[in-house]
C-alpha positions as CSV (number, residue, x, y, z in Angstrom):
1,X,22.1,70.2,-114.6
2,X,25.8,71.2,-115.2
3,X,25.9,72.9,-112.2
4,X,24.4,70.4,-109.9
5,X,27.1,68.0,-111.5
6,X,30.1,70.6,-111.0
7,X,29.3,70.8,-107.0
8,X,28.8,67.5,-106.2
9,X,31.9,66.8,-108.1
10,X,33.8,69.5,-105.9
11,X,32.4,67.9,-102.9
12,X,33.2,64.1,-103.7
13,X,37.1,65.3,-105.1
14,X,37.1,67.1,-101.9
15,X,36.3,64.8,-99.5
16,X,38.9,62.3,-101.8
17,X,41.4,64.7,-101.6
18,X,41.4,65.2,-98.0
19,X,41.8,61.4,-97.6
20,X,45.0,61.2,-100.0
21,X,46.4,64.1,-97.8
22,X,46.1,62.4,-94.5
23,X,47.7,58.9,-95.9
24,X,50.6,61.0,-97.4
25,X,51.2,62.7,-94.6
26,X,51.5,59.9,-92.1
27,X,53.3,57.6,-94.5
28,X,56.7,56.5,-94.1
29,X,59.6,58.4,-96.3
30,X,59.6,57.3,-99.9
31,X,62.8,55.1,-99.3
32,X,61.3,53.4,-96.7
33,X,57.9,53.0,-97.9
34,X,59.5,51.0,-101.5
35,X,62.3,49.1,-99.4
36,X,59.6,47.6,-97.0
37,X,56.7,47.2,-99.7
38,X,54.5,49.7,-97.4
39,X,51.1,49.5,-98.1
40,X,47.2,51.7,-96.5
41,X,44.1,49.7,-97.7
42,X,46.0,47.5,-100.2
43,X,47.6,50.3,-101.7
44,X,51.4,51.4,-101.9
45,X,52.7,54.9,-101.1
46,X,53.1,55.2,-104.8
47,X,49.3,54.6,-105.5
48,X,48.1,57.1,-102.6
49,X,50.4,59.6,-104.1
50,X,48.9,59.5,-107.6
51,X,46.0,59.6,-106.4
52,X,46.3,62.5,-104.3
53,X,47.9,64.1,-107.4
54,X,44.7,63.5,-109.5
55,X,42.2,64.3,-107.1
56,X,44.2,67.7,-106.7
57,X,43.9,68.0,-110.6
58,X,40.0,67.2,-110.7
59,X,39.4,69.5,-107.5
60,X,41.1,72.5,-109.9
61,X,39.2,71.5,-113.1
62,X,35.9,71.3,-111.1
63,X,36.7,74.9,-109.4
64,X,37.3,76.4,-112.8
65,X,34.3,74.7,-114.5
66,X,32.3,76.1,-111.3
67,X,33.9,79.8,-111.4
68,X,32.3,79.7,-115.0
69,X,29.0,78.0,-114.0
70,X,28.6,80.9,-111.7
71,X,30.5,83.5,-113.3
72,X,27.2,86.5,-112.2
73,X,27.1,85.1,-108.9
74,X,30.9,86.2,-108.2
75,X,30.2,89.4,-110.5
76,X,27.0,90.1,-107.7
77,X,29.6,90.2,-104.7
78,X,31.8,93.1,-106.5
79,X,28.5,95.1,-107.0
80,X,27.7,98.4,-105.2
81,X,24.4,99.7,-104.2
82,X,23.8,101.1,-107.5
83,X,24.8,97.5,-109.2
84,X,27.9,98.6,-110.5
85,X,30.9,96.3,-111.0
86,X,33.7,97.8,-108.4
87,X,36.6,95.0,-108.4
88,X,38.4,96.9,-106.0
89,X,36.1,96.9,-102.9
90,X,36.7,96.2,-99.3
91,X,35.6,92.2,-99.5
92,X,37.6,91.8,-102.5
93,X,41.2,93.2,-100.6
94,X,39.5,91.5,-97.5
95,X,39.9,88.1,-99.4
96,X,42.8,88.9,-100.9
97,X,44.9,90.1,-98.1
98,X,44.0,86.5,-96.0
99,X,45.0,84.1,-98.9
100,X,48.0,85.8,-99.4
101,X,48.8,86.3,-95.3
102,X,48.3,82.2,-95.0
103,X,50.4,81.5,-97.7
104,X,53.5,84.1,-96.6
105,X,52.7,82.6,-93.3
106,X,52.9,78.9,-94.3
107,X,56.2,80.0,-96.7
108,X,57.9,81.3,-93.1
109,X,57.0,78.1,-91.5
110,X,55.4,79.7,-88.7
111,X,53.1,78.1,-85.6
112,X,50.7,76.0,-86.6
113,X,52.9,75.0,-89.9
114,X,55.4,74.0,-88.0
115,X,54.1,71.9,-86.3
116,X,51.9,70.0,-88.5
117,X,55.5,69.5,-90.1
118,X,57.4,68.0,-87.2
119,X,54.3,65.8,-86.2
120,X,54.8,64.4,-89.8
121,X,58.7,64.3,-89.4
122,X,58.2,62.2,-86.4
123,X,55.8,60.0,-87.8
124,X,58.2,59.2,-90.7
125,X,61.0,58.8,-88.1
126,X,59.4,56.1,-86.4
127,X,58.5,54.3,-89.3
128,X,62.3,53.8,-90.1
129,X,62.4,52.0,-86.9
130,X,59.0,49.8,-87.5
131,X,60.2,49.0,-90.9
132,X,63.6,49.5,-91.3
133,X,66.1,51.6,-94.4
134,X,67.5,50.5,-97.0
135,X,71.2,50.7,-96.8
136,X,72.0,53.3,-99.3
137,X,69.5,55.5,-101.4
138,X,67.6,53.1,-104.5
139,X,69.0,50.3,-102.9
140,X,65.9,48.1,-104.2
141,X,66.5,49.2,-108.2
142,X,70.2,47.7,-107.3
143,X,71.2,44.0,-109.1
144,X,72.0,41.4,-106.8
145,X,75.3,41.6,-108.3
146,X,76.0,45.1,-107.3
147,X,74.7,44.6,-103.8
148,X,76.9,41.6,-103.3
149,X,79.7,43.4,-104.1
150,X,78.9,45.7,-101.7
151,X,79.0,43.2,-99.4
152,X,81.9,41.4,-100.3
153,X,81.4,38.7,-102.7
154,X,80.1,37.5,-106.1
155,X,77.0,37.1,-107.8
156,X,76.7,33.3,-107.6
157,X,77.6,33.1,-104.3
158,X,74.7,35.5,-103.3
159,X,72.1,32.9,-105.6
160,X,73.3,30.5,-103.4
161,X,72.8,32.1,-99.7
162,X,69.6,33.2,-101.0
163,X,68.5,29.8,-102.0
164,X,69.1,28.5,-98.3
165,X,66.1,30.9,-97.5
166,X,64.4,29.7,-100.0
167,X,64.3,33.3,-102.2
168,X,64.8,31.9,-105.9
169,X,66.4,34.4,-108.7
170,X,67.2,33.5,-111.8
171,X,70.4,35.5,-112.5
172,X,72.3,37.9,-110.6
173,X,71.4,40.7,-112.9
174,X,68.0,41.0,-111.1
175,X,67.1,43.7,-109.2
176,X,66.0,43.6,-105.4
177,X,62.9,44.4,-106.5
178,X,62.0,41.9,-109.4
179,X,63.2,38.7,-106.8
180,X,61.4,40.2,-104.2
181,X,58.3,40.6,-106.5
182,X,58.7,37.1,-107.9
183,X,59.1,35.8,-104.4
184,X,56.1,37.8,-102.8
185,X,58.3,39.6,-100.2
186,X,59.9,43.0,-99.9
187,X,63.1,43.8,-101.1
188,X,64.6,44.5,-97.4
189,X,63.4,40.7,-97.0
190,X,65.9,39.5,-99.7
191,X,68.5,41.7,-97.9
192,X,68.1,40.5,-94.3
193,X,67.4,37.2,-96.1
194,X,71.1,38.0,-97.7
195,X,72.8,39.1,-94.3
196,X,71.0,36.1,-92.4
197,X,72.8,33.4,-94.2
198,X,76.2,34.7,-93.8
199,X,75.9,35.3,-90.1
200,X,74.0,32.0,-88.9
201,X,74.2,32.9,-85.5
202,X,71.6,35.7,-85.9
203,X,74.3,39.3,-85.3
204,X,77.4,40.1,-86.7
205,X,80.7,39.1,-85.4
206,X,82.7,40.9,-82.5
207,X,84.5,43.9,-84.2
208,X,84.4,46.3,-87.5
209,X,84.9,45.0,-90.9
210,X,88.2,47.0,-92.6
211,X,85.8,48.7,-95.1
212,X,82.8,50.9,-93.8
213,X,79.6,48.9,-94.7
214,X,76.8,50.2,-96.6
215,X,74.5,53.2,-94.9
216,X,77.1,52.9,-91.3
217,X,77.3,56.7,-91.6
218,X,73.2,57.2,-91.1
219,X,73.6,54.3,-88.1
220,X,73.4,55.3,-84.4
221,X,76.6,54.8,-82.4
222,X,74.4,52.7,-80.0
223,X,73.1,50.9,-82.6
224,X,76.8,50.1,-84.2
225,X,77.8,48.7,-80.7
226,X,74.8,46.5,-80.7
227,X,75.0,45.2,-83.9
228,X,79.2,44.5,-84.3
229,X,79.1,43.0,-80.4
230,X,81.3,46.7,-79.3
231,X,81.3,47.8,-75.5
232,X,79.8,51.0,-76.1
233,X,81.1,52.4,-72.6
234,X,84.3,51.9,-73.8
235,X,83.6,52.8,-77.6
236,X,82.4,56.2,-75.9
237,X,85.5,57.0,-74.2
238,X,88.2,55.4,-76.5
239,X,85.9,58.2,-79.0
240,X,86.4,61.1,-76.3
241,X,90.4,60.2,-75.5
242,X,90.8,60.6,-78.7
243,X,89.3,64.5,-79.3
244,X,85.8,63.1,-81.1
245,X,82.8,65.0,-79.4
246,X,80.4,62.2,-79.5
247,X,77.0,60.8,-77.9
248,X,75.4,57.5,-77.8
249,X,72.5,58.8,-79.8
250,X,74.3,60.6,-82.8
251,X,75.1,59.1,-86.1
252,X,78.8,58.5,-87.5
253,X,78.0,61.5,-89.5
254,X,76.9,63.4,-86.8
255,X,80.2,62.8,-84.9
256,X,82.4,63.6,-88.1
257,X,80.2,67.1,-88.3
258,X,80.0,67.4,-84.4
259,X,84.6,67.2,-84.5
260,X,85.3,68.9,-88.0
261,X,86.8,65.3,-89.0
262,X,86.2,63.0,-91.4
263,X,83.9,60.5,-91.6
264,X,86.7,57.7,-92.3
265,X,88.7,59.3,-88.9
266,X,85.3,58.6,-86.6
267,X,85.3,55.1,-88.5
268,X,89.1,54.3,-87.8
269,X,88.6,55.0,-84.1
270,X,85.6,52.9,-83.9
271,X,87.8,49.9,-85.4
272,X,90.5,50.7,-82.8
273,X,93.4,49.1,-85.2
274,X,95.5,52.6,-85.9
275,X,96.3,55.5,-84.0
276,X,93.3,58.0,-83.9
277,X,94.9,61.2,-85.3
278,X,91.5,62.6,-86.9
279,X,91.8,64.6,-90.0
280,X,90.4,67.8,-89.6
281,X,88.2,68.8,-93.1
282,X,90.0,72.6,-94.2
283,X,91.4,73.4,-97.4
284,X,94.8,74.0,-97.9
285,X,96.5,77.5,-96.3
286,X,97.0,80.3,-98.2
287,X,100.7,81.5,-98.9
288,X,101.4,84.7,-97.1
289,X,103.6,87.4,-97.7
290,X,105.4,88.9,-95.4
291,X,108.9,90.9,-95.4
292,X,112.1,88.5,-95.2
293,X,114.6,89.3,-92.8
294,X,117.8,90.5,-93.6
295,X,119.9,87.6,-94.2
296,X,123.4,87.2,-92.9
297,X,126.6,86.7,-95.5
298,X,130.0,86.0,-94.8
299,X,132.6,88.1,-96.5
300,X,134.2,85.5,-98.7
301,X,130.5,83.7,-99.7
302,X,129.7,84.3,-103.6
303,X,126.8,86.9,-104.7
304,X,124.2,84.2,-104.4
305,X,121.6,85.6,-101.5
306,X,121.7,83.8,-97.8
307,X,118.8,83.8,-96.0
308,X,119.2,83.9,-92.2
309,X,118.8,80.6,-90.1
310,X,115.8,82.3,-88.3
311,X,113.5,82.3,-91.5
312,X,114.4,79.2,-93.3
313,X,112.4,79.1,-96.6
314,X,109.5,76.6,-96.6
315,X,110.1,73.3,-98.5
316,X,110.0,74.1,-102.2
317,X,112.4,73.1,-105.3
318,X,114.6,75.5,-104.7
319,X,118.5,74.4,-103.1
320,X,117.5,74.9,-99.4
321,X,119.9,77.6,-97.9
322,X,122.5,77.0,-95.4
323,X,123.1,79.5,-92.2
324,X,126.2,81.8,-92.4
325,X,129.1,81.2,-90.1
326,X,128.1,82.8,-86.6
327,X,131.3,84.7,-86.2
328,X,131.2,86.8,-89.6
329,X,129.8,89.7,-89.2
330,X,127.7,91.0,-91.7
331,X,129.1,93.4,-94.8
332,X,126.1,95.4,-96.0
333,X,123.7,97.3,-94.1
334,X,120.9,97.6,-96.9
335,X,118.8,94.1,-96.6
336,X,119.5,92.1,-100.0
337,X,116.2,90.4,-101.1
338,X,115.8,86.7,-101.8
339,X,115.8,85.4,-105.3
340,X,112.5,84.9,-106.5
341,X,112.2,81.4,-107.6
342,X,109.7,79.5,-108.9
343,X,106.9,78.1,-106.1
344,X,109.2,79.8,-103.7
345,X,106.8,80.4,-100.3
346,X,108.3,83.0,-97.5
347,X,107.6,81.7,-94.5
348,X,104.6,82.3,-92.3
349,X,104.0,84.9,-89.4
350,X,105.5,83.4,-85.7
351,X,108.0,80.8,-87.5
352,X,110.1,79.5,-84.8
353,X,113.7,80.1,-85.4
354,X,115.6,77.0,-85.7
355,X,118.1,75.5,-83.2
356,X,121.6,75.5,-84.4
357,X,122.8,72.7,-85.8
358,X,119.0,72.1,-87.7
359,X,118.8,71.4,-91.1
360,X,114.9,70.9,-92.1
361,X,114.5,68.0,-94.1
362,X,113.6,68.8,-97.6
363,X,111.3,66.8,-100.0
364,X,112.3,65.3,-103.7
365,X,110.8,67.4,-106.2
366,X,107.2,66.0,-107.4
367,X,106.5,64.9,-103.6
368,X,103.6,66.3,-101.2
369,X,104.7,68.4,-98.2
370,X,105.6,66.7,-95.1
371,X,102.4,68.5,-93.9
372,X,99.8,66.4,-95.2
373,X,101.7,62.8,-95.6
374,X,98.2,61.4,-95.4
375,X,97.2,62.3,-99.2
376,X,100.6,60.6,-100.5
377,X,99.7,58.5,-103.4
378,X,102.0,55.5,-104.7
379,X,103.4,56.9,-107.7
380,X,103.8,54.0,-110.9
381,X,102.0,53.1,-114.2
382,X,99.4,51.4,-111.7
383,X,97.1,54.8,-111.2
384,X,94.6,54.5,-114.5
385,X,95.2,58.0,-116.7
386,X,91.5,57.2,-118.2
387,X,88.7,56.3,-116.6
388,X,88.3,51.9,-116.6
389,X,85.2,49.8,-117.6
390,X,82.4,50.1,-115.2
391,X,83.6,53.1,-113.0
392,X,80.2,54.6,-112.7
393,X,79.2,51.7,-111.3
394,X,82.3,50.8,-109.1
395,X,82.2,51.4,-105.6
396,X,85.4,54.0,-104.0
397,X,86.8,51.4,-101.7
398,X,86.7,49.1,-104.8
399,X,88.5,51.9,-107.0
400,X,91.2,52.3,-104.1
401,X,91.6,48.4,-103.6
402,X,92.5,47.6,-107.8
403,X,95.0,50.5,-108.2
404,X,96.3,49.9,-104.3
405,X,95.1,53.4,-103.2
406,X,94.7,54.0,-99.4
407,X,91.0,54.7,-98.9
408,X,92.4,57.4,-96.4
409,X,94.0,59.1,-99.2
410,X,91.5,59.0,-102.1
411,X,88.4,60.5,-99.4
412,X,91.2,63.2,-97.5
413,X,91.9,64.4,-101.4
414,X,88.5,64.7,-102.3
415,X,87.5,66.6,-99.4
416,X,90.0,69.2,-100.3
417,X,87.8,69.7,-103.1
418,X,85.2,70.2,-100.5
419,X,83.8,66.5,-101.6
420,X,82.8,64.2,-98.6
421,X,82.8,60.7,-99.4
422,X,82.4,57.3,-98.2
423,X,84.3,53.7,-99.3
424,X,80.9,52.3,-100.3
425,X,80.0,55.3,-102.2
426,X,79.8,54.7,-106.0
427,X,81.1,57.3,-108.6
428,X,78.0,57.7,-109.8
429,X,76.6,58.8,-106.2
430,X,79.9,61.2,-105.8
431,X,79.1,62.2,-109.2
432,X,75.8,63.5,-108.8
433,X,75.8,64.9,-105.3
434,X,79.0,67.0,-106.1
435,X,77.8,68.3,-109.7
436,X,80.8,66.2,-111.4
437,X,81.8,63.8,-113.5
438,X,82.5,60.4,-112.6
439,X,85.8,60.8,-114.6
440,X,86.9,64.1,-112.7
441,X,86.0,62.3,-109.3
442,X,88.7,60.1,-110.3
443,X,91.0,62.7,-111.5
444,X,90.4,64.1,-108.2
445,X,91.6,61.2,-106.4
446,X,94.9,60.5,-108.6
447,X,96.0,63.9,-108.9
448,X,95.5,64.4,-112.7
């Protein structure tokens, strides 16, 4: 009786199982799936996955209960002609060595893996496109409040557009997916709802907002044109004149990756409004050593060392030297050696000598390097020294806009840290993608 339960279990769980395999492998991305309230039979992504977890789990419980059930019948395969046990027989390394070659073989993702993986990679792709993405990860667990933010205004304001469609909420402290479930649509309703109101003219006005909106770095540069009303002819070669390699199919990200830039730089010369000088992403060059030259003193100039005008020293604290008098010659023949001082840099390999007449400008003491003006930070009791209310929650371009921080700056100075970020980023994303802190993100960004 046990046993003619145990199979028919195994048969039924089988047959289950293979059914919960088939719906999760065609179903959209889990993102997609939640923002659009996706649903097989009257069942969500999140149903079909638990139960193709617990059909897994009764499959495995039936196949051990079996294995005992039947415990002599396996025993009877490992006999030999004189009914002895031998576990180590040619059916047994036969079975072995196959379940073992399939799984190294699935591990390598080789042929026919592969391509039961990009089948399912393109069905999940063209789901995005049937029913849209949210515009940053968890967007549906979001308030209202924080996604009108996002967008640029309050929480009442938001109650109010979305009570022209008809979508009622009680407070702004809802998330995306409670209004939608109280209003019987899915949470990318209530945002297309959201963005439908403030544009009544069904698209979005000729031109780039000044901040990067939510999820533009996943968009297609075709798409961006058609959306913000851009000629993507000229988008494409205002991108190319400027040194961006760049196709009408790849993302902003894609373009950033494509050039070495940043994702801001693609960004800026979408909008058009500042000169497109992209900011290639490498970290700052090493000092390097090399012999200094022998410098050049006249006869009446005090002990203090004098470099020669052809190897100036780099900008540092130090007072910077001034070139001898062409018509001394020199006293000494053994080459006197510079005065070590603090952050003192000799200068690089191929330095130029400088014209006569040249002075290199010189920074204060406490200011950047005239070679990266772009991570200059205005300097006053403004930048926070701890970390405000609500910064896990606060978007970067926020952040930058209270403590009057260019939004070029704070993302250049995090990607010296090898951090890539974007204005509608929160701390809390930058945070967890980068292993940090939200308070050392912000260090990052104020130089503390």
């Amino acid at each position: 009786m046990l046993k003619k339960i145990v199979s028919l279990v195994l048969f039924f769980s089988l047959f289950l199982a293979m059914l919960t395999a088939l719906v999760v492998f065609i179903a959209p991305a889990d993102r997609v799936a939640s923002w659009s309230n996706w649903t097989f039979l009257g069942l969500s992504l999140a149903h079909w996955q638990g139960a193709h977890l617990g059909m897994g789990l009764l499959l495995l419980v039936a196949g051990l209960v079996h294995l005992a059930c039947n415990w002599d019948g396996l025993l009877d395969h490992l006999r030999d002609d004189d009914g002895a046990v031998v576990i180590f027989t040619r059916p047994f390394f036969a079975g072995a060595i196959l379940t073992l070659a399939v799984f190294v073989w699935a591990l390598a993702d080789l042929p026919p893996v592969r391509q039961f993986v990009a089948v399912s990679q393109y069905l999940k792709e063209r789901a995005v496109d049937t029913y849209g993405e949210p515009p940053y990860a968890l967007a549906e667990r979001s308030t209202l409040e924080d996604l009108a933010r996002r967008m640029g205004m309050d929480g009442d304001k938001a109650l109010a557009l979305l009570r022209l469609k008809n979508i009622k909420a009680e407070n702004a402290s809802l998330t995306l997916a409670e209004i939608a479930r109280q209003n019987g649509v899915a949470p990318g309703g209530v945002f297309e709802a959201l963005k439908m109101v403030q544009e009544p003219s069904g698209g979005s006005p000729a031109g780039l907002p000044k901040e990067p909106p939510p999820g533009l770095g996943r968009r297609k540069l075709s798409d961006i044109c058609e959306e913000y009303g851009l000629d993507q002819p000229a988008v494409m070669g205002r991108l190319q004149a400027a040194g961006f390699k760049a196709q009408p199919a790849w993302t902003l990200t894609e373009v950033a990756k494509a050039t070495n830039v940043l994702p801001i730089a693609v960004y800026e010369a979408l909008r058009g409004d500042k000169p497109m000088t992209p900011v290639v992403v490498e970290p700052a060059p090493a000092a390097v050593t090399v012999e200094p030259a022998a410098p050049q003193a006249p006869a009446a100039t005090p002990p203090t060392p004098q470099p020669q005008p052809a190897a100036p020293q780099a900008p540092t604290h130090a007072t910077p030297a001034q070139p001898a008098p062409l018509a001394q010659p020199p006293l000494a023949t053994t080459p006197a050696q510079p005065t070590a001082q603090p952050g003192y840099t000799p200068p690089s390999p191929g330095y130029a000598p400088a014209q006569p007449g040249y002075a290199p400008a010189q920074p204060a003491v406490g200011q950047p390097t005239p070679a990266a003006p772009q991570v200059q930070l205005p300097h006053g009791a403004n930048l926070p020294t701890t970390p405000p209310p609500g910064l896990e929650k606060m978007m970067l371009q926020t952040f930058c806009r209270e403590y009057d921080i260019p939004l070029s700056a704070a993302v250049q100075r995090l990607a010296r840290h090898h951090i890539t970020a974007f204005g509608d980023m929160t701390f809390t994303e930058l945070a967890l993608e980068n292993n940090r802190s939200p308070a050392d993100i912000m260090h990052l960004i104020v130089g503390q």
